[in-house]
C-alpha positions in Angstrom: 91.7 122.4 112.6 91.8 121.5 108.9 91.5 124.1 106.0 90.2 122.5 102.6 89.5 124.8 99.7 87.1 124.5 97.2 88.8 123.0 94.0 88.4 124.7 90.3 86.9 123.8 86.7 89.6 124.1 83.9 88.2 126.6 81.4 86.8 125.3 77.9 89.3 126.1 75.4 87.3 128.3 72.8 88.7 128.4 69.3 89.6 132.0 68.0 89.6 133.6 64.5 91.0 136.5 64.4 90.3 138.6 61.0 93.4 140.5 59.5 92.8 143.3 57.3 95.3 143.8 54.5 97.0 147.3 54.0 97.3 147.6 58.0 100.3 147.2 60.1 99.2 144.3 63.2 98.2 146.3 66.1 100.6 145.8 69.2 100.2 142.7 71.6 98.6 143.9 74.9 100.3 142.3 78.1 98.5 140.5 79.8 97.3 141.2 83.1 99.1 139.3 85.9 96.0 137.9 88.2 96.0 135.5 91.1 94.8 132.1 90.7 95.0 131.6 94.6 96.0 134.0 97.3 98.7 135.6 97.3 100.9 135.0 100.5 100.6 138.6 101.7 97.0 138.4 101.1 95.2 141.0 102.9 92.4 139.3 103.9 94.4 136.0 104.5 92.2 135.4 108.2 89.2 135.1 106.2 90.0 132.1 104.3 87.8 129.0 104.9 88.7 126.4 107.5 86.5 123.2 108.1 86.4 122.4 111.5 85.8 118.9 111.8 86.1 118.9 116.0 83.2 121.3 116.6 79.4 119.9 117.0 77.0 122.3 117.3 73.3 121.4 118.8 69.9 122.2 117.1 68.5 125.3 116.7 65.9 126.1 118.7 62.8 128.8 118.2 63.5 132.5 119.4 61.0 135.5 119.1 62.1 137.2 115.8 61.3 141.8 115.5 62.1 142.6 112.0 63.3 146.2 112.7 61.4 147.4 109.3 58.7 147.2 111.4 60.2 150.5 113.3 60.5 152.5 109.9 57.1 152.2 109.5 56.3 154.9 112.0 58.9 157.4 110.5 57.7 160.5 108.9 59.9 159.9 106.2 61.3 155.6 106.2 63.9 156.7 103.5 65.8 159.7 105.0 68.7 157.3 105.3 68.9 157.8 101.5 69.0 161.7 102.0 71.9 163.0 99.4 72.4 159.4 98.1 72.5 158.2 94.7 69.9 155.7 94.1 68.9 153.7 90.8 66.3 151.2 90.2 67.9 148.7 88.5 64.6 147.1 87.2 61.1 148.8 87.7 59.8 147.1 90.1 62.7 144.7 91.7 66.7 145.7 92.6 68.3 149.1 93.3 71.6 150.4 93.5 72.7 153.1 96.0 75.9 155.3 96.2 76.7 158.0 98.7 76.0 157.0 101.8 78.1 154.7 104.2 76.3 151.3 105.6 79.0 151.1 108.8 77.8 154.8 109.8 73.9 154.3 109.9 72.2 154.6 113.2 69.5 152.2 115.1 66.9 154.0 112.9 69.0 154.0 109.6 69.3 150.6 109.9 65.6 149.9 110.3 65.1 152.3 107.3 66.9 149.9 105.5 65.6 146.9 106.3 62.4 148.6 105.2 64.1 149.6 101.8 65.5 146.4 101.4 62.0 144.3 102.0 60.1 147.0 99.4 63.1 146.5 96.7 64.2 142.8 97.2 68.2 143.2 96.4 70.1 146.6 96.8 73.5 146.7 95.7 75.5 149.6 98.1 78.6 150.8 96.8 81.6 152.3 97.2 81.5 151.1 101.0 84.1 150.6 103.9 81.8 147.5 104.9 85.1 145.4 104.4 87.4 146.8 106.4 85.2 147.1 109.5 86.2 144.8 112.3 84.4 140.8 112.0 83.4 141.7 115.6 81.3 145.0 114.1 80.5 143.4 111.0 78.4 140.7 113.4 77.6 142.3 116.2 77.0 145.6 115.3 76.1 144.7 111.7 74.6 141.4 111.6 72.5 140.8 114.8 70.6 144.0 114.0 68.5 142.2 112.0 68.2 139.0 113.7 69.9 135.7 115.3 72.9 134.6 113.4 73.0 131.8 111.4 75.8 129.1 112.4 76.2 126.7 108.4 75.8 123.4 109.2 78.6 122.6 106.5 80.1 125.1 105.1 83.9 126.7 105.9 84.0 129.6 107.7 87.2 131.9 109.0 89.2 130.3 111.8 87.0 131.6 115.0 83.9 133.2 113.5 81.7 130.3 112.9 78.8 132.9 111.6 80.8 134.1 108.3 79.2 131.6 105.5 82.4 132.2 103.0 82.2 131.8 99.3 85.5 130.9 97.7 86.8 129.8 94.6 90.8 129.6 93.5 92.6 127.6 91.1 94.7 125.3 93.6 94.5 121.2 92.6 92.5 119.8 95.6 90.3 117.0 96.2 86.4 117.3 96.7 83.8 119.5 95.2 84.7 121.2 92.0 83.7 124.5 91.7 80.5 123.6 89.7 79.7 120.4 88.8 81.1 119.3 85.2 78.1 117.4 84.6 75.5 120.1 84.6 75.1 122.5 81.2 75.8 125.5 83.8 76.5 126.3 86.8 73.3 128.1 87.7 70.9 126.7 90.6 68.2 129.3 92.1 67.8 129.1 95.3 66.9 130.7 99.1 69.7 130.0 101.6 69.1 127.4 104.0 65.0 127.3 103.7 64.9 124.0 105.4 65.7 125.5 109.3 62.3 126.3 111.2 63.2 130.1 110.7 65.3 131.1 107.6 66.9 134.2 107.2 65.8 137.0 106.3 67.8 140.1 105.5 71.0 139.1 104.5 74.2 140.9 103.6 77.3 139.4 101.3 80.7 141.1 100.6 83.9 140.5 98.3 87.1 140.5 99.8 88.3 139.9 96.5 87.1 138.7 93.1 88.1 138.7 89.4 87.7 141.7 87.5 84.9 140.7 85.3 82.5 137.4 86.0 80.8 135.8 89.0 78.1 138.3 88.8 74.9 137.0 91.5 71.7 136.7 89.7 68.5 138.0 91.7 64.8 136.8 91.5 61.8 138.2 93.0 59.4 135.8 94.5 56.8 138.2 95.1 56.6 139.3 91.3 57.0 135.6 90.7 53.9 135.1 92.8 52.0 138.1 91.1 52.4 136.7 87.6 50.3 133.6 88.1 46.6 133.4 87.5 43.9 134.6 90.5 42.8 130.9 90.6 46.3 129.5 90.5 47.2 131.5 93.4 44.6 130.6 95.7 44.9 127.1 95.2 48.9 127.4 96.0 48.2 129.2 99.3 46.2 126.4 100.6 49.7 124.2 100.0 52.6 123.3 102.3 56.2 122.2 101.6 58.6 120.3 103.2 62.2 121.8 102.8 65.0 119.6 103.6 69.1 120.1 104.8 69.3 116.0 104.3 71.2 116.2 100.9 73.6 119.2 101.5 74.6 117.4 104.5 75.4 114.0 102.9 77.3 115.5 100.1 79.5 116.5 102.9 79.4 113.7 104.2 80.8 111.8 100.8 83.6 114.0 101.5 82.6 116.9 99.9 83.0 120.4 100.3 85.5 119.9 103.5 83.3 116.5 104.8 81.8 118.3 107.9 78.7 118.3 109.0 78.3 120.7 112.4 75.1 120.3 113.0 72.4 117.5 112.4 70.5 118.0 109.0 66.6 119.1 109.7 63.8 119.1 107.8 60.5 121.6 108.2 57.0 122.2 106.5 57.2 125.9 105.2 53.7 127.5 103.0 54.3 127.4 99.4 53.4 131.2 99.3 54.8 133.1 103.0 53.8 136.9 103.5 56.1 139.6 104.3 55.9 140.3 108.5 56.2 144.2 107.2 55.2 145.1 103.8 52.4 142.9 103.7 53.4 141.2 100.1 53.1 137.4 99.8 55.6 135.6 98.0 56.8 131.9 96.4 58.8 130.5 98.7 59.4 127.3 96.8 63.5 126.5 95.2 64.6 123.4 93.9 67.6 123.1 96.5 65.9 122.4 99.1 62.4 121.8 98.6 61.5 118.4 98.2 57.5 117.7 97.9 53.9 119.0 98.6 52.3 117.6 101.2 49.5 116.1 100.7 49.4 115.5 97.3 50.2 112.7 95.1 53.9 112.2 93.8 53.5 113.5 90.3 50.7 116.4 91.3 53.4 117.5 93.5 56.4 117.0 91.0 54.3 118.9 88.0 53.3 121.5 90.3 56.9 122.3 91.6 58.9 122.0 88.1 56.3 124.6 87.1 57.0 126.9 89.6 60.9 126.2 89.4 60.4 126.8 85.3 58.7 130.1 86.1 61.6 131.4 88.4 64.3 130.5 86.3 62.3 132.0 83.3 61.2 134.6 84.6 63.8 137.3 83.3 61.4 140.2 83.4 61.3 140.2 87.4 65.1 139.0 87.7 68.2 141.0 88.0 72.5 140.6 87.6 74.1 142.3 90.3 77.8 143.3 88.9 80.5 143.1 91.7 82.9 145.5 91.8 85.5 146.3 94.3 83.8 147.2 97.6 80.2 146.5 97.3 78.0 145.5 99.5 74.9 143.5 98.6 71.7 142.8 101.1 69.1 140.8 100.0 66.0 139.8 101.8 65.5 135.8 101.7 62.0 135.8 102.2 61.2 136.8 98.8 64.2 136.6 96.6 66.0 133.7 95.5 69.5 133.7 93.9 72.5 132.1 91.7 75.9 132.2 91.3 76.9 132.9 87.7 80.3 130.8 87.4 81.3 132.2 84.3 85.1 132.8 85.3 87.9 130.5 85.5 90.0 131.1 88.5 93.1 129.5 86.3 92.3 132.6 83.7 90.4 135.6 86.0 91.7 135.0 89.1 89.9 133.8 92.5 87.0 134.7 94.4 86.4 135.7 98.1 83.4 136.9 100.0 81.4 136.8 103.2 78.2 136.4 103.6 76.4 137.2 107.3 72.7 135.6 107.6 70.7 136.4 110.2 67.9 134.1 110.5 64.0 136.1 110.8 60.4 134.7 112.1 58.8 131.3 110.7 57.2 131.7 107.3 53.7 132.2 107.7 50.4 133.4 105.8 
């Protein structure tokens, strides 16, 4: 078993004026905050860190019979009691809330489907204030994840030593060889995306923790595909429903491959036809369900119609700021998404060297094949 880490940028160096004001005495040099570049050796969540098992070969996935318990909540009187005496703000009208007050590792069979219901009608919901982290990996999985569907096994990614279902997200400030943290040759470090849309059935709702993470920076940006769909013309719209779109895992896994990222590929790369705009199995709401990570072309349709068409749709995401949202991280948070109708980034604007490292878990349970 060989643990590889994901290597660091060096900051820019930003030049600094500082304006003195005569008459004044010079205020008093703060201290500066001692922060961890890597973990420390008595790191708490030290079992968590990513290994790369290069041994293990996992076979292809094969089709299961996916129940999205939203579809339960549904028939409750009221699908939001789980909410009852919580806190809960809309962080945009439409798209993203935040909820404190209530505890996600004490909801019930029919909490949880409330959720799943609350989570589908608000795209992203940011839970704080939660003892999420410190649950066992066994309840965070079992309990937790396969609620809400079959778990997702990366084909590439690390993962903690013995819990192949924990995708890990990690950044520290320890020299390595490989992938830096983002690539130095792109303006920034943001990429939307929906996780692994290239398997025959991609996930759905999805939760991601911190175990640890600088104080400020490495917010997750948040998009809504369904207002994304919305905003586009009547006749735009239909035509776009009549399209298909092959998703591919071809690239992530040859990056690996080129020694990247810890070099292992688990399982075989796949590639599947997905509809450009998917409907929700329980709200009802169709969606874009296009991202430049993995999509690769229309079918059907000539190189550049399917090219223009695409780099429109990824220009209208990425633009789109009225129907996007910044989830802040702060200690003991726990954000679900549902990846049918979201798509994300990671905003890399900390330096581990400078703000310390970053640590989190994501658990992805995969949901039925897009349809429309």
């Amino acid at each position: 078993m060989t643990t590889t880490l994901v290597e660091s940028i060096p900051s820019l160096q930003q030049a600094t004026a500082t304006l003195r004001l005569s008459g004044g005495e010079e205020p008093p040099t703060q201290p500066e905050k001692k922060v961890n570049k890597v973990p420390p050796p008595d790191y708490k969540y030290k079992r968590f860190l990513p290994t790369f098992d290069r041994e293990t070969k996992y076979e292809p996935l094969t089709p299961f019979e996916h129940h999205d318990p939203g579809h339960d909540a549904l028939k409750h009187e009221n699908p939001r009691e789980f909410l009852d005496g919580a806190t809960v703000t809309s962080l945009s009208p439409n798209f993203g809330s935040e909820v404190e007050g209530i505890q996600l590792s004490k909801l019930d069979a029919r909490g949880k489907s409330q959720l799943a219901l609350f989570v589908a009608q608000r795209g992203v919901v940011a839970f704080r204030d939660q003892d999420f982290i410190d649950q066992s990996p066994e309840w965070q999985l079992n309990e937790w994840g396969k609620t809400f569907g079959r778990l997702h096994i990366h084909p590439t990614s690390g993962a903690p030593e013995g819990y192949p279902e924990f995708h890990l997200v990690y950044r520290d400030a320890a020299p390595k060889k490989g992938l830096p943290s983002y690539n130095p040759n792109k303006l920034s470090s943001t990429g939307w995306h929906s996780d692994v849309t290239y398997e025959e059935q991609p996930p759905g709702l999805t939760t991601l923790f911190l175990y640890d993470s600088p104080a400020s920076g490495g917010d997750t940006g948040y998009v809504s595909q369904v207002e994304a769909y919305k905003r586009l013309s009547p006749p735009f719209q239909q035509f776009l429903e009549t399209l298909s779109v092959v998703h591919s895992g071809v690239a992530q896994a040859d990056f690996s491959r080129a020694g990247n990222r810890g070099g292992v590929v688990r399982r075989e790369p796949v590639e599947n036809v997905h509809p450009l705009v998917r409907k929700h199995p329980v709200t009802g709401e169709k969606a874009l369900f296009v991202n430049k990570q993995f999509s690769r072309y229309i079918v059907g349709l000539k190189s550049e119609e399917s090219d223009a068409i695409l780099e429109l749709l990824y220009t209208h995401i990425a633009q789109g700021h009225d129907f996007q949202i910044r989830a802040k991280w702060k200690p003991k948070t726990v954000v679900l998404w549902d990846n049918r109708i979201t798509a994300h980034t990671a905003i890399g604007d900390y330096s581990p060297e400078r703000d310390g490292f970053r640590h989190g878990s994501r658990i992805t349970p995969q949901a039925e094949r897009p349809f429309l």
